[in-house]
N, C-alpha and C positions, 0 to 999 in steps of 0.2 A: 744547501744546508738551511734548515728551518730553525729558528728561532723560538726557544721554549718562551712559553705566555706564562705570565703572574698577573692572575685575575684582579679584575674590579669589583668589590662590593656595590653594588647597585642597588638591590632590593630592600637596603632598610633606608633610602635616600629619603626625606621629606621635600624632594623638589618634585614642582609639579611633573608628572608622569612625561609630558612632552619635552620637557626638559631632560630628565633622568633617563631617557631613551639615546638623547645624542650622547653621553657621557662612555666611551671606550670601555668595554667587556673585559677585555686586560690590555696589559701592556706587553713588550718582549721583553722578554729575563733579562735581558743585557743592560733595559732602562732603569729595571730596581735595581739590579746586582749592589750597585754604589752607595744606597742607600740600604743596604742589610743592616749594619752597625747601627743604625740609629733606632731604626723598626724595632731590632728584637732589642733594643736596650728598651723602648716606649713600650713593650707587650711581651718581654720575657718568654718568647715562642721564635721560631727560626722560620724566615722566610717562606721556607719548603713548606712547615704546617703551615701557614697564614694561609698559603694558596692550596692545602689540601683541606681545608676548614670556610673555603670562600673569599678569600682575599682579604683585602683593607681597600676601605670607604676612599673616597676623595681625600679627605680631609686628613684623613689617619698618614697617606701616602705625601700628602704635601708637608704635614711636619717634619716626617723621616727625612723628604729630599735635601729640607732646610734646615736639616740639623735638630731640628727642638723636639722638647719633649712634650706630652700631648695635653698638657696645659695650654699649649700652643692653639692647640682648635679654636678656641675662642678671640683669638685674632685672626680669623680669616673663615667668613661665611661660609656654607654648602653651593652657591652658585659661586663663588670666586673661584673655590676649590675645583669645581665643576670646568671651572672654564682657562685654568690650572692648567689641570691633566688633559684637556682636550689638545691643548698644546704644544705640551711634552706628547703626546702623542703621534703627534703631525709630525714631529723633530723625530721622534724614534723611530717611527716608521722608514722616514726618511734615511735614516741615521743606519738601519740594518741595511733597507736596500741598498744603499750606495757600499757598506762593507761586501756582502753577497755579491755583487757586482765586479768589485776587485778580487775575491777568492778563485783561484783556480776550480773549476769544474771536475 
C-alpha cells in the first residue's frame, strides 16, 4: 500500500535556493490527516484543495500541526519551520514504513 502525499509549498519560500531544495516535496497524507481541523479552520479550504492548489508553505503546516492560527507564523522563522518539517518528515517516513511493514501483503 502507498501512502497518498500532501504537497509542500516550496516555490514561493524566500530561503536561500540551497536551503529550500532540502525542504520535503510533501509529506504522507497520514502526517497531515491530524492536522486538517486546524488547516481549514486557518484557510477556510479542505486539505484535498490545499494540495490540489499546491500545498501549504512550511510555516502555514507548522501552525496547523500546533494548533494556532496563522497569526502564529510570526513566532517561528521560515528556516525553523524549514527544519520543522524536515523532521516530521524523517518521523513519517519512518512512521508509514514501519505501518506497511506490519500490514499483511
Amino acid at each position: 500500500m502507498t501512502d497518498r502525499r500532501f504537497t509542500v509549498l516550496r516555490d514561493q519560500s524566500r530561503l536561500p535556493h540551497a536551503e529550500r531544495a532540502t525542504l520535503p516535496a510533501s509529506l504522507p497524507w497520514s502526517a497531515v490527516e491530524p492536522w486538517r481541523e486546524q488547516a481549514e479552520q486557518n484557510h477556510d479550504q479542505t486539505l484535498e484543495r490545499f494540495n490540489e492548489r499546491g500545498g501549504l508553505a512550511p510555516e502555514e503546516l507548522w501552525c496547523a500541526a500546533h494548533g494556532k492560527s496563522l497569526s502564529a507564523i510570526r513566532d517561528i522563522t521560515e528556516s525553523a519551520a524549514g527544519e520543522w518539517l524536515r523532521a516530521v518528515s524523517g518521523r513519517s517516513v519512518a512512521e508509514v514504513e514501519a505501518r506497511q511493514q506490519r500490514e499483511p501483503s
